[in-house]
DRENLUMKE-563363 format. One record per residue: x negated, y, z of N, C-alpha, C in turn. Coordinates in steps of 0.05 Angstrom, whole numbers, plus 5000, padded with zeros to 4 digits. Layout:
N
XYZXYZXYZ...
//
This chain:
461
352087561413349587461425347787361402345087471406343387401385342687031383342386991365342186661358338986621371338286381377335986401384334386241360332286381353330786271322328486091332327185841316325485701323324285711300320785651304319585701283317585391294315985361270313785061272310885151268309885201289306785311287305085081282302785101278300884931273299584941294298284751307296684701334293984641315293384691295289984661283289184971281290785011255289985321241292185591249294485491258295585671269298285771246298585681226300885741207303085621214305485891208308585781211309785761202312085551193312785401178316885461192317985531170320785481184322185231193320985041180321784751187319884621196320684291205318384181214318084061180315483991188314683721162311783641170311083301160309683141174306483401182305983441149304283561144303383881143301984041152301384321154300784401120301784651111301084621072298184781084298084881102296285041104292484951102292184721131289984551131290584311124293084121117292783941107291983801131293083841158293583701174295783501184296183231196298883131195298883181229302183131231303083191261301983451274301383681262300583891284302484031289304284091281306884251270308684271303308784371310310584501340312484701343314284581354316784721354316684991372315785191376316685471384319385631385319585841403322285961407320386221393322286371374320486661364322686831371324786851390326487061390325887091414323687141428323287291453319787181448318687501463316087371471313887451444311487331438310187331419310687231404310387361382311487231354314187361353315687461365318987571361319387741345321987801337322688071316322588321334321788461315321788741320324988751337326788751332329688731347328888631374327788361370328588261402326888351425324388651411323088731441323489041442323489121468324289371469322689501457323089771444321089921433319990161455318190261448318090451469315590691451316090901453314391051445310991101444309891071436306891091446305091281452303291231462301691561474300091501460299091721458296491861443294091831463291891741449289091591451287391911446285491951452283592171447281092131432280792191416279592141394276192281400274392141394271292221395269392251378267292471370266392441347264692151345263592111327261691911320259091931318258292191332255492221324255492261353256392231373255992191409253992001420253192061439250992041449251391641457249791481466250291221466247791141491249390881506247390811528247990531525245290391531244690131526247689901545247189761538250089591546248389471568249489531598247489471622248089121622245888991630246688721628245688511659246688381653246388261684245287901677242487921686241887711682242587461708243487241693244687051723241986801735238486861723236886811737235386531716237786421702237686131688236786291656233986151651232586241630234286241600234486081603235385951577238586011572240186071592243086241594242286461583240186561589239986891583238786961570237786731557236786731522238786791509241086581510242486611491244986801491245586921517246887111516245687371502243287431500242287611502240787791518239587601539238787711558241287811589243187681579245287671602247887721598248987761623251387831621252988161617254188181598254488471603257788621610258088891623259188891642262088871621264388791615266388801608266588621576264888531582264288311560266688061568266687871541268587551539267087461522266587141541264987011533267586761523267186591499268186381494266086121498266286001516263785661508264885431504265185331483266085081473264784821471266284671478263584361473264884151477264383821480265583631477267083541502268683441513270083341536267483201549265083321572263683191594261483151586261083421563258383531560257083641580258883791600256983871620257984271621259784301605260784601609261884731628263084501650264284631673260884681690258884411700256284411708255184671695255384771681253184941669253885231684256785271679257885491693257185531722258185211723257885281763255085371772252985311751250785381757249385631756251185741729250586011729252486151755255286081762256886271778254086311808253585981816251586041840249786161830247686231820245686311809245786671818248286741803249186951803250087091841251586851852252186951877250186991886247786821889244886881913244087211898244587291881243487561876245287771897247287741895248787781908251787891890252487871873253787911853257387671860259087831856261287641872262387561841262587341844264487071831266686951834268686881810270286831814270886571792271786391804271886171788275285971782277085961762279185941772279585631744280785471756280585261750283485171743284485011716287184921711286484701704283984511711284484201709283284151739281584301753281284091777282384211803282584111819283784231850280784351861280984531882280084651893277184411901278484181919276784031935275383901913275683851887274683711865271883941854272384141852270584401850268084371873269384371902267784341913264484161915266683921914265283671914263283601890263783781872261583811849259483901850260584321861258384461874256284331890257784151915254884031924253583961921254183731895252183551876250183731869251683871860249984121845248184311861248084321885246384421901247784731900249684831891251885081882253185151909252985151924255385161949254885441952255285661945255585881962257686091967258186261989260686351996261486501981259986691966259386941951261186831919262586581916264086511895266786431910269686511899271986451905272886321886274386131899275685881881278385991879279985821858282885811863282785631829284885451843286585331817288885371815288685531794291985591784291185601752293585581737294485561713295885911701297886001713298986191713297286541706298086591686295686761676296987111698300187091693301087291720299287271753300087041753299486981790296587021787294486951763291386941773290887321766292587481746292287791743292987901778295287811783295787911815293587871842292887611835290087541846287787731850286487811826284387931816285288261822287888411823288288621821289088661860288588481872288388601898285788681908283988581897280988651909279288701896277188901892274888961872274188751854274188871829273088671803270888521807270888291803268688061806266688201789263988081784261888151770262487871741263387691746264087471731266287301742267787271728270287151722270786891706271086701705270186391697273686281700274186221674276686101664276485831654276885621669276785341657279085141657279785221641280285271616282185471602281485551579283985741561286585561552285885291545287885141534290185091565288885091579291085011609292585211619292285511611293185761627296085761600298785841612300686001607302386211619302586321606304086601606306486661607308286781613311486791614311786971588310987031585310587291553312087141530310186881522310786591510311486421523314686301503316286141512314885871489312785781506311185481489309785301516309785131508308984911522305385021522303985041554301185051552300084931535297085081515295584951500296784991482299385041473300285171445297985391431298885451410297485651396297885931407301386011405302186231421300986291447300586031470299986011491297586201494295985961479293086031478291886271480293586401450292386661437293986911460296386811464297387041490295087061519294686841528293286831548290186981549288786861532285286931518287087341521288987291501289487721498288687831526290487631545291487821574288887781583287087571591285087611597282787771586282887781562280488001557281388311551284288321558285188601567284488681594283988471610282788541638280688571638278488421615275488481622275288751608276288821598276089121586277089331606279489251613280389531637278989451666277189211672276289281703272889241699272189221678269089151666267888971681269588721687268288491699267688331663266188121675264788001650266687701662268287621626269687331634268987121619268686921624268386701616269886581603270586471591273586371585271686121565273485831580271785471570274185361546273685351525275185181504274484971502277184861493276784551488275984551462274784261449273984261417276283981409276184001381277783851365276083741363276583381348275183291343274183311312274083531303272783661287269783821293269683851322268284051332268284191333270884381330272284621335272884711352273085011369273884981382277185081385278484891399282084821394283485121396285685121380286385271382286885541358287985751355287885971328284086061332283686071310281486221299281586521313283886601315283386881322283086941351282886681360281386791393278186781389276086681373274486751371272687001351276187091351274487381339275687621358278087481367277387711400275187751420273787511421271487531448269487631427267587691454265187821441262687641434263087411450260987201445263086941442261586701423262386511427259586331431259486181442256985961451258385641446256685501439257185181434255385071446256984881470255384681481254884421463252984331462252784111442250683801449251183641444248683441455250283161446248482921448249582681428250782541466251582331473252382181489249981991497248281901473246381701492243481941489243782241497241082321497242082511527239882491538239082671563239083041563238883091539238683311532242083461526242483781527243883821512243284231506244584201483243584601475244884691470245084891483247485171484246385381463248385331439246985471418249485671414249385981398250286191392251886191369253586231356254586251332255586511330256386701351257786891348256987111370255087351368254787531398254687801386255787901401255588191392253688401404252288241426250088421445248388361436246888161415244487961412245887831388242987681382242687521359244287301362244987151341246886931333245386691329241686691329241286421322239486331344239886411372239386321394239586031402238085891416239185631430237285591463239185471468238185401499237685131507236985051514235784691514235484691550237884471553237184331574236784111579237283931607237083651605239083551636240283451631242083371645241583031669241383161695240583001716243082971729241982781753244682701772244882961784242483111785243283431797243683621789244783511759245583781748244083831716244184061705242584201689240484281687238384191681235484291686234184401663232684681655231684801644229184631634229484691604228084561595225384721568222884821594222285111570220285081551220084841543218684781521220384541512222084641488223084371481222084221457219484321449217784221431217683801444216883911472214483701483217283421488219983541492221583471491222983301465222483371449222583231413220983151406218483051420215982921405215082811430216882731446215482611474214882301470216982171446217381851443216181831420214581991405214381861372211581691374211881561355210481271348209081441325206081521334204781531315203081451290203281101294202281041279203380961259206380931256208480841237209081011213208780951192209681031168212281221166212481391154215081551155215781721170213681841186214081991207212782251200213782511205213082791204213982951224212083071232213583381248213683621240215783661238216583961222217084131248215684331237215084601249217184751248220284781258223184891250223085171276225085321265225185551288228085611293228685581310232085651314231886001345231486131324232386331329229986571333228886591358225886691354224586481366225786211367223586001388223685741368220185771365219085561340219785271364220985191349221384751362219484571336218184411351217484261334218883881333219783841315221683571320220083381296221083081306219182871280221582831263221482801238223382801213222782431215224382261218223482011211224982001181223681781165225281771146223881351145226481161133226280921123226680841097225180841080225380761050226080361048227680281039227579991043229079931008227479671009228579580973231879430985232879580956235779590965237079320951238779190965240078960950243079000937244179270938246579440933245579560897248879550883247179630860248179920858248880080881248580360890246880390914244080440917242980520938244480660961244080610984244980751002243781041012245081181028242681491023244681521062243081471079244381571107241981741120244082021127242482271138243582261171242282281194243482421217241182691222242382921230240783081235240183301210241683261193240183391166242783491147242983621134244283531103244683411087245883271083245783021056245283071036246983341023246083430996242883610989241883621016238783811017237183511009237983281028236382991020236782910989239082960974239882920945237483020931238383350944235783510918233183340930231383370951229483270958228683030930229982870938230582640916230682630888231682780884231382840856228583010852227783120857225383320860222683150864222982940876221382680873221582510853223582440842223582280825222582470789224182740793224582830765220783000768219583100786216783260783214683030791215182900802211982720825213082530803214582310796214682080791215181830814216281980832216681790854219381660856219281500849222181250847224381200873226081220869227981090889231081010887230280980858232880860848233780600861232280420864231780180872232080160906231180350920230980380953233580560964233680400992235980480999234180681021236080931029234181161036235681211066234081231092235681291122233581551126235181771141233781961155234782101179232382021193234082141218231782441229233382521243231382731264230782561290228782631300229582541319231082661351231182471369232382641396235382781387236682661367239382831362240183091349238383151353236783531342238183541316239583801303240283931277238584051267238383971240236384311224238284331205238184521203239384781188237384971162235784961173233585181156232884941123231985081099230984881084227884941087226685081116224184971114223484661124225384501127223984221137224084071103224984181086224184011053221283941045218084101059216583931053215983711078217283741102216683551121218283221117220583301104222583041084220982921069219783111051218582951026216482801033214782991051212382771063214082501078215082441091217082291103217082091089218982181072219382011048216781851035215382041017213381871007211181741030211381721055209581611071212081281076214381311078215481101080215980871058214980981039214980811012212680741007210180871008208180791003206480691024207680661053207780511075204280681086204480921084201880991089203181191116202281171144202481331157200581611155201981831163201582051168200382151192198082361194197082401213198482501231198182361258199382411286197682731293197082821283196083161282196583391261198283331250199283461226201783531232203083751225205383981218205684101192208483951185209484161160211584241160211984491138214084591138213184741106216384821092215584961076218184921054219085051033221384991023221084911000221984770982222184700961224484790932222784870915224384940898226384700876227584770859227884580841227084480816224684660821222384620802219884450805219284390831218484240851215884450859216184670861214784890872214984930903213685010922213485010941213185340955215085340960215785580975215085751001213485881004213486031039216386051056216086021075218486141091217586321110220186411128219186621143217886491176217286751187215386691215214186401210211686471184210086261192207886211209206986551223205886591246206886341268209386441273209986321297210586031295210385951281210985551273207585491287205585671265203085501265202485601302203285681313201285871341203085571358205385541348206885331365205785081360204985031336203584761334200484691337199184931348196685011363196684931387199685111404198485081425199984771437200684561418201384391431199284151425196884201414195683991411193783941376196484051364196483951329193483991317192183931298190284031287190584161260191284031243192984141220194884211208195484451185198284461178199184411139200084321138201584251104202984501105203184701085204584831079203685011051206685111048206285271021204585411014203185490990200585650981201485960981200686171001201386381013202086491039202786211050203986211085202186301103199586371084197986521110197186791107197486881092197187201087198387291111195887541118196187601145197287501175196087211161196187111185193887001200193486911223191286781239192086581258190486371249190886071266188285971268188885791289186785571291186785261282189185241269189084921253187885031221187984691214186084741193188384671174188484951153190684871134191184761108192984651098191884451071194684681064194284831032196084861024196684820996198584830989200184670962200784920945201184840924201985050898204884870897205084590887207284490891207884240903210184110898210683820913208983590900208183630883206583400870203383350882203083610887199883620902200383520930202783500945202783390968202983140966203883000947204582720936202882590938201482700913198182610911196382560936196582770957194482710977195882550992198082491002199682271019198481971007199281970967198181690961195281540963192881810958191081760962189481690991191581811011190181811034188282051043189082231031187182541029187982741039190982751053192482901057191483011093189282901107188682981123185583081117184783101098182383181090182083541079183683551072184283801056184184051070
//
């Protein structure tokens, strides 16, 4: 009789280890290390599974004819932004986000959305009971018949389920970490678990061309839990995201294969639910204090939709004989260069000041076009001169203290038109072939913006 072998997976990154030990060599994680059976099941030797011969696949040229991937929109704007304009038919979706961000709410909203079209749903749940689902839906104003519940865990019993009656149009798994398999001999939420389960399920969205959902949990890394290589099985992955004391939250893209990757969706979260939110400009500049020093709005674009958000920044004389430098919302090392680029081209000091920057409303940037909206920031919080409450910038900075164009500067300035703005700061070139109606001040480099912030000129120009 064969011995039965145990192996020590990692519950972070997924590496196995013949023994246990505190630490993973792999991520340099402590305690992730889990005891697995590898002599049956996934992960086993070639010996311990039957072999069986394979059939032959039919092979097609590559120059064959191709038809658009039909997509099914579920009615909710901003869902079907970031999908790509919807759902498509045999597609896996992954959505990850924080424990009561609002990922199960969002779904249930899309599953009803989807039923009044008339499109059948299926929603199958391994943390709440049936009557717990319910009692949500109603909150949610979601009640319709055209969606079937079931809570089960069991990835067999929910395939037997689904294989008695025509393929749903959408399929909704909440969660991947809760479902196990008899395949794998691991405790649910394992790695094995995981990655067996996510397989069997998106082996079904491929053989019945229902479109599945499938809800991950995140690490508190902001990962979402689990091997890496379940998000390179699905075809989309989406991140729910939002801070705890803000009203808002955005379903942004990292990974789609029907559509773009730098999509986001902006909602706002009520006692009734999820509410679309289609200008989220008016939404990031709804609270700013215009008359205060240190304040900018940068003109940023996450994806094809220009947002405009206020950069605050607080310069304060520092009593530390290392200045402090605190970013939320930003990069730390983009605020370094900033910094240096002021001090080493303009002559602007801050050796002495301790430096805070926030975005506001919680909001990420990513792009280095918010580097001239920082620097204005900056030098308006030190030289305690506020900035016009009608002004927009954007624009990148070199390390030469040169000022750079970026792209779709069309669409920044038409967004900061039509919300009011009068003027824009930006790089010297940003308008070639372009047409606006603000009045634009533009720069050759960072020093010429300096200058008009100190003088007070910087809305004259």
């Amino acid at each position: 009789m064969a011995k039965n072998r145990s192996q020590f997976i990692c519950q972070t990154c997924g590496a196995v280890s013949t023994r246990w030990q505190g630490k993973c060599d792999a991520c340099n994680e402590w305690n992730t290390l889990v005891e697995e059976n590898a002599s049956t099941g996934i992960g086993a030797a070639p010996a311990a599974r039957s072999v069986r011969k394979g059939t032959p696949v039919q092979l097609v040229p590559l120059s064959g004819s191709i038809e658009e991937a039909p997509r099914i929109a579920c009615g909710i704007d901003e869902f079907d932004r970031v999908t790509g304009g919807g759902f498509v038919h045999g597609s896996a979706l992954l959505v990850g986000g924080d424990p009561g961000i609002g990922k199960s709410t969002l779904l249930m909203q899309a599953a009803a959305a989807l039923a009044r079209k008339g499109h059948s749903v299926i929603y199958v749940s391994g943390e709440e009971a049936v009557a717990q689902i319910r009692l949500r839906a109603r909150r949610l104003n979601a009640v319709e018949s055209n969606v079937g519940l079931a809570a089960e865990t069991s990835v067999e019993n929910i395939l037997a389920t689904l294989d008695q009656g025509p393929a749903p149009t959408l399929l909704i798994i909440d969660s991947i970490q809760t479902l196990w398999t008899e395949l794998a001999e691991s405790a649910p939420g394992t790695v094995t678990q995981v990655r067996a389960s996510a397989q069997a399920m998106i082996r079904y969205a491929k053989k019945s061309g229902a479109c599945v959902v499938l809800v991950g949990h995140v690490t508190k890394e902001g990962q979402i839990a689990g091997p890496r290589v379940v998000e390179h099985m699905v075809d989309a992955v989406l991140y729910f995201e939002g801070e705890g004391g803000h009203h808002f939250r955005i379903l942004r893209t990292v990974k789609n294969r029907f559509g773009a990757t730098d999509e986001i969706g902006v909602f706002e979260m009520s006692d009734k639910g999820l509410r679309e939110v289609a200008n989220p400009s008016e939404l990031f500049l709804g609270e700013r204090n215009s008359s205060s020093p240190g304040a900018a709005v940068f003109a940023g674009m996450e994806g094809t939709r220009p947002v405009l958000v206020e950069i605050q920044a607080l310069v304060a004389q520092s009593t530390l004989g290392t200045p402090r430098r605190a970013v939320v919302g930003w990069d730390s090392a983009r605020l370094s260069m900033v910094l240096a680029v002021l001090e080493a081209h303009c002559g602007v000091r801050f050796a002495q000041h301790d430096v805070y920057l926030n975005v506001a409303g919680g909001y990420r940037i990513s792009e280095p076009a918010a580097d001239m909206a920082v620097a204005a920031a900056l030098v308006s919080s030190l030289s305690g001169r506020a900035l016009s409450a009608d002004s927009i910038y954007f624009g990148e900075i070199s390390l030469s203290g040169a000022a750079r164009p970026v792209a779709h500067s069309g669409s920044r300035l038409k967004e900061g038109e039509k919300l009011g703005f009068k003027r824009a700061h930006i790089p010297k070139g940003s308008l070639e072939g372009q047409k606006t109606g603000l009045a634009a001040a533009e720069y050759r480099d960072l020093a010429e913006l300096v200058a008009a912030i100190a003088a007070g000129q910087s809305d004259e120009r």
